[in-house]
SEVEXPA-191142 format. One record per residue (C-alpha): residue in one letter; residue number from 1; z, x, y. Coordinates in steps of 0.1 Angstrom, whole numbers, plus 5000, padded with zeros to 4 digits. Example, Ala and Ser with C-alpha at 12.3 -4.5 7.8 and 13.67 -1.06 7.14 Angstrom:
res, n, pz, px, py
A, 1, 5078, 5123, 4955 $
S, 2, 5071, 5137, 4989 $
end
This chain:
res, n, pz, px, py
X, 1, 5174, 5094, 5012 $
X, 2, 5167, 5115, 4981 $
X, 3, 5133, 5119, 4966 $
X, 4, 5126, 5124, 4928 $
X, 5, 5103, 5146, 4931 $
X, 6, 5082, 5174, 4955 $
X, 7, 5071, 5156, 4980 $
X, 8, 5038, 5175, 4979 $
X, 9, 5036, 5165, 4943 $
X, 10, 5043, 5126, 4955 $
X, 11, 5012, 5129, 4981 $
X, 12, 4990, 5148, 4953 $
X, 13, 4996, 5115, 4928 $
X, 14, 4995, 5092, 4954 $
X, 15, 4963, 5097, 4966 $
X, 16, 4943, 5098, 4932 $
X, 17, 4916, 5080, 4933 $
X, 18, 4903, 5075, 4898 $
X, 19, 4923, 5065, 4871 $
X, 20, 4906, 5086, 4848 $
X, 21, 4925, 5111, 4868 $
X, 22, 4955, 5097, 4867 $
X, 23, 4952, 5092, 4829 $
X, 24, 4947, 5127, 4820 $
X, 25, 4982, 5137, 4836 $
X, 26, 5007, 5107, 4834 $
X, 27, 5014, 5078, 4811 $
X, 28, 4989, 5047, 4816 $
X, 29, 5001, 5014, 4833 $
X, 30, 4991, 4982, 4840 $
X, 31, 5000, 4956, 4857 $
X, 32, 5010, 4935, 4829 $
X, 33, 5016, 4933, 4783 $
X, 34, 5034, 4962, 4770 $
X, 35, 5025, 4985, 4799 $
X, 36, 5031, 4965, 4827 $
X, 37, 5056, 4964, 4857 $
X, 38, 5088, 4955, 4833 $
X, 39, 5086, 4986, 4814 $
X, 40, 5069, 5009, 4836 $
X, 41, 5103, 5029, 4832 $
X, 42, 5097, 5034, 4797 $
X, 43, 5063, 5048, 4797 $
X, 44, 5070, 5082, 4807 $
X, 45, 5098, 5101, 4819 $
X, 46, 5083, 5109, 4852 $
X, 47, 5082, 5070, 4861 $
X, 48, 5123, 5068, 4849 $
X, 49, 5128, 5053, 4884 $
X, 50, 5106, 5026, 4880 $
X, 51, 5139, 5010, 4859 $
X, 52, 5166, 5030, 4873 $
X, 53, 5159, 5029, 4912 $
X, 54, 5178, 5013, 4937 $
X, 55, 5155, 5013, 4966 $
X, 56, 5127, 5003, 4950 $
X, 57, 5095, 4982, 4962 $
X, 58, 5084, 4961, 4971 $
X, 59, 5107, 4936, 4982 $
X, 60, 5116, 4900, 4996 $
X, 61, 5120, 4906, 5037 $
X, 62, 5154, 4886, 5040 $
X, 63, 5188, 4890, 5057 $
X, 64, 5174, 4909, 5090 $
X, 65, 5195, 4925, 5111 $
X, 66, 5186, 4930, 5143 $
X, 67, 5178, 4964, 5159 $
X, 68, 5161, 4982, 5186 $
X, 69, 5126, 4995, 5167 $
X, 70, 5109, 5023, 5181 $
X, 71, 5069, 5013, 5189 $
X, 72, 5047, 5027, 5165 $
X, 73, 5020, 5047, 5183 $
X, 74, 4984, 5043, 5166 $
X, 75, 4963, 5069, 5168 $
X, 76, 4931, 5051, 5149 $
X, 77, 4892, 5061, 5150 $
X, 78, 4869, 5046, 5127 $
X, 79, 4874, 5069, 5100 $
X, 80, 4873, 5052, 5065 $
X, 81, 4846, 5070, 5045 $
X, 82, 4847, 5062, 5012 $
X, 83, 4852, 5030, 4990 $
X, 84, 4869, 5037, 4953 $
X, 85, 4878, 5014, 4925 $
X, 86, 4905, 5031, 4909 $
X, 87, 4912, 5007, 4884 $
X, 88, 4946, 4994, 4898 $
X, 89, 4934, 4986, 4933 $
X, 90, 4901, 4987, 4959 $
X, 91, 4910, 5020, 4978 $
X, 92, 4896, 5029, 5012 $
X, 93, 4896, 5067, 5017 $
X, 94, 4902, 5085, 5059 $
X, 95, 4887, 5111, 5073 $
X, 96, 4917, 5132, 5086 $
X, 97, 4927, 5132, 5124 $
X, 98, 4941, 5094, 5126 $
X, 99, 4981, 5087, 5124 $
X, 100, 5011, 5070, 5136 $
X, 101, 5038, 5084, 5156 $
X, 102, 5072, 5068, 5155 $
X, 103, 5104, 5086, 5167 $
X, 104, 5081, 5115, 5176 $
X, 105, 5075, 5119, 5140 $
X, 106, 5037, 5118, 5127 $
X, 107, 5026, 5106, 5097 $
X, 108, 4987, 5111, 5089 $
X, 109, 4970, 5085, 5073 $
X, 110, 4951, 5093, 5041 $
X, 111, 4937, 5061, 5024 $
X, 112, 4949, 5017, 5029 $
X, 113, 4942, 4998, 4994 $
X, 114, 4947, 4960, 4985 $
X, 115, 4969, 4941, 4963 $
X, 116, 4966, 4906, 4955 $
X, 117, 4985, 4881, 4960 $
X, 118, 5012, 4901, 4980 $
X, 119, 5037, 4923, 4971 $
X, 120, 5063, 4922, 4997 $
X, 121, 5072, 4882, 5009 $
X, 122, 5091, 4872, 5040 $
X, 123, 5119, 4854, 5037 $
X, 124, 5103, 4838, 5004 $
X, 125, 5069, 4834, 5014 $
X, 126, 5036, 4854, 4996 $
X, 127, 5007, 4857, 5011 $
X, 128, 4969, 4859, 4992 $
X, 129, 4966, 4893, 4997 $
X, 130, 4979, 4929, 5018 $
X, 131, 4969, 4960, 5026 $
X, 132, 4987, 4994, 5026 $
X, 133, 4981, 5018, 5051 $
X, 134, 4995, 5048, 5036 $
X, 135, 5007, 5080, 5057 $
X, 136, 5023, 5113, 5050 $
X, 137, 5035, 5139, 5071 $
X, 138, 5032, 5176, 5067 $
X, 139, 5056, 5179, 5044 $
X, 140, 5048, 5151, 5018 $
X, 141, 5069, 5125, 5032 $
X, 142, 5048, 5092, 5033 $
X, 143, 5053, 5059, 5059 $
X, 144, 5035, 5030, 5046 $
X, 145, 5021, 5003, 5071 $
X, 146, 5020, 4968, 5053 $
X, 147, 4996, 4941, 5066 $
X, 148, 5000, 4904, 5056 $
X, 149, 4962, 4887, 5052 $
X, 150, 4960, 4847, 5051 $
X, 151, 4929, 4827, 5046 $
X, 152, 4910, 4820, 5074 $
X, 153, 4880, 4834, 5094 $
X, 154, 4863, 4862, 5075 $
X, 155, 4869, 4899, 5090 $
X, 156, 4839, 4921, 5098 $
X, 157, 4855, 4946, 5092 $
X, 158, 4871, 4942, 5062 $
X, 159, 4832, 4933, 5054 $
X, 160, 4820, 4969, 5056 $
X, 161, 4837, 4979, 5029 $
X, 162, 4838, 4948, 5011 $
X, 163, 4800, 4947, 5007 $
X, 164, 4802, 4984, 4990 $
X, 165, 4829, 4976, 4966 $
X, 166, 4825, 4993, 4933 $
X, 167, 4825, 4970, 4906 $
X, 168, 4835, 4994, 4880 $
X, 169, 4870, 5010, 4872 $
X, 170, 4865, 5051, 4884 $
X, 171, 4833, 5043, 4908 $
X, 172, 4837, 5052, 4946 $
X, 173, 4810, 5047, 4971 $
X, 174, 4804, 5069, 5006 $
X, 175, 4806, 5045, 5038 $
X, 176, 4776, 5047, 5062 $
X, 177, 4794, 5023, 5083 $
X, 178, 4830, 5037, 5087 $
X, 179, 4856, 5014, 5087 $
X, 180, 4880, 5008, 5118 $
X, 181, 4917, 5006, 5106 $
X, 182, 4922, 4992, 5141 $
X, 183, 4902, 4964, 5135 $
X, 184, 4924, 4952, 5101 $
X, 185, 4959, 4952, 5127 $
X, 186, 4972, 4926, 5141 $
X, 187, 4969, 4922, 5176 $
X, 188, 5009, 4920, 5180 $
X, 189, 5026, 4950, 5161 $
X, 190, 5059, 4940, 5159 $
X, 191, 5068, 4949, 5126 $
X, 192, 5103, 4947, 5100 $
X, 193, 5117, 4982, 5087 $
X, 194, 5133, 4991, 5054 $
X, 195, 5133, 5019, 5031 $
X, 196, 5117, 5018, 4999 $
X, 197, 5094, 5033, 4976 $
X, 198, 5061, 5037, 4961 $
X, 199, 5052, 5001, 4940 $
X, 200, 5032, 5020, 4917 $
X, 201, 5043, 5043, 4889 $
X, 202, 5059, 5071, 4896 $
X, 203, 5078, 5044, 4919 $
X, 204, 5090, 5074, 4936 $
X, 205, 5118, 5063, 4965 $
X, 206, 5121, 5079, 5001 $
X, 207, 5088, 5060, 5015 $
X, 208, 5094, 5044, 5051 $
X, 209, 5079, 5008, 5052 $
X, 210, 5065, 4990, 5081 $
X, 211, 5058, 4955, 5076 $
X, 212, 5037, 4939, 5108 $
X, 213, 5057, 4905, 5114 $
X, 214, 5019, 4891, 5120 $
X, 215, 4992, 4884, 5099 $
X, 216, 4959, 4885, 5097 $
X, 217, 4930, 4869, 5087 $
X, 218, 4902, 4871, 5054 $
X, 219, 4879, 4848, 5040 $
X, 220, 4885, 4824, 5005 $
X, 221, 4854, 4844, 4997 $
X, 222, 4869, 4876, 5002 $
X, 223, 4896, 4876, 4989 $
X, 224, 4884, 4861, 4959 $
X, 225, 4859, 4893, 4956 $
X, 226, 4889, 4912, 4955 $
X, 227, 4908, 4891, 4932 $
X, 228, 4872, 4889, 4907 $
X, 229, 4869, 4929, 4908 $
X, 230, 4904, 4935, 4900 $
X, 231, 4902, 4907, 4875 $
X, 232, 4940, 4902, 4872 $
X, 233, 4968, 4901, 4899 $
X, 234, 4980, 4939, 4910 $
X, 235, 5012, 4932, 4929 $
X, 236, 5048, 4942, 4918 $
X, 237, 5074, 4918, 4913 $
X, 238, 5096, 4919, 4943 $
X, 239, 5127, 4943, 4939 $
X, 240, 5165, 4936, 4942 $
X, 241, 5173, 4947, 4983 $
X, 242, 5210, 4959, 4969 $
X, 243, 5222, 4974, 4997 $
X, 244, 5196, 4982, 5023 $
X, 245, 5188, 4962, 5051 $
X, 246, 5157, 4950, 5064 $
X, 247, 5161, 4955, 5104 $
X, 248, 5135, 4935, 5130 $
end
């Protein structure tokens, strides 16, 4: 699949984690008035694909086909470091060292952020909130691990970083207490597979997406932290499927 841009360049934006940073280089977007997700295409050349892509994400899981999925290998240590609040989402940075290995390809993961409520659904349904485990090989490309959360029992884990959340747009805080990616996955990892892109400006296509077919579990009060932090809803609309297929 063809990527607009160096995928080196895709990483590099990707994995900003101020948007004071972001600010300085590209066009500023929101997640909804003038500058939000229905004219992100406008703002700026660079983000033309936002409008004009057609594998674009996220999307609603429908019409699978059925197909033999490789397993996706974890390779997970408690690694998450750093909490940021980049303005657009709650952002935990990794330590390097931890992937995924599917096909005998690895993808390193760099950072999982938040979005409320969902951004992909299946077959229809949203969910309060998912996480992003985003990965990228050595040469850019990037595999994104998606992670439905329900209400329900609150997670410890999701507790370390939680109780560190900046409150402020451009704040980030170091993690004594490193957070276990493990401990946010589902026990089953069964997942769906289709190929999209990023579902933030530059909306960049070319990104593998793994969506676990399980959920997991967060607290009302958690989520709402999120939710209160952000202080407005930071998914995507979902995005026409066109031709792709969604394989489970």
């Amino acid at each position: 699949m063809k990527s607009f841009m160096p995928n080196n360049l895709l990483l590099a934006m990707l994995l900003s984690v101020t948007s004071q940073a972001m600010a300085s280089n590209h066009a500023h977007w929101e997640y909804s008035g003038d500058k939000g997700p229905e004219n992100w295409g406008a703002l700026s050349d660079e983000f033309s694909v936002c409008a004009s892509g057609k594998n674009q994400s996220p999307v609603n899981l429908t019409r699978m086909v059925e197909g033999e999925l490789p397993e996706l290998l974890m390779q997970y240590r408690a690694g998450g470091h750093e909490v940021v609040n980049n303005g657009h989402t709650v952002q935990i940075n990794y330590a390097a060292g931890d992937s995924i290995t599917v096909n005998g390809k690895k993808f390193e993961l760099k950072q999982f952020h938040f979005h409320a409520p969902s951004e992909n659904t299946i077959d229809g349904k949203s969910f309060p909130m998912e996480a992003h485990f985003v990965h990228a090989d050595k040469a850019g490309n990037l595999a994104v691990l998606a992670v439905m959360f329900e209400q329900g029992r609150p997670s410890a884990e999701l507790e370390k970083a939680w109780s560190n959340m900046p409150q402020k747009a451009g704040n980030k805080v170091s993690l004594g207490n490193k957070v276990d990616a493990n401990a946010l996955l589902p026990q089953d990892h069964a997942y769906y597979r289709f190929n999209g892109s990023l579902t933030t400006p530059p909306c960049s296509e070319g990104v593998s997406w793994f969506v676990m077919k399980q959920s997991v579990e967060a607290s009302k009060d958690q989520i709402a932290k999120f939710s209160r932090t952000m202080s407005h809803a930071n998914n995507r609309p979902v995005q026409p499927l066109n031709a792709r297929m969604v394989i489970k």
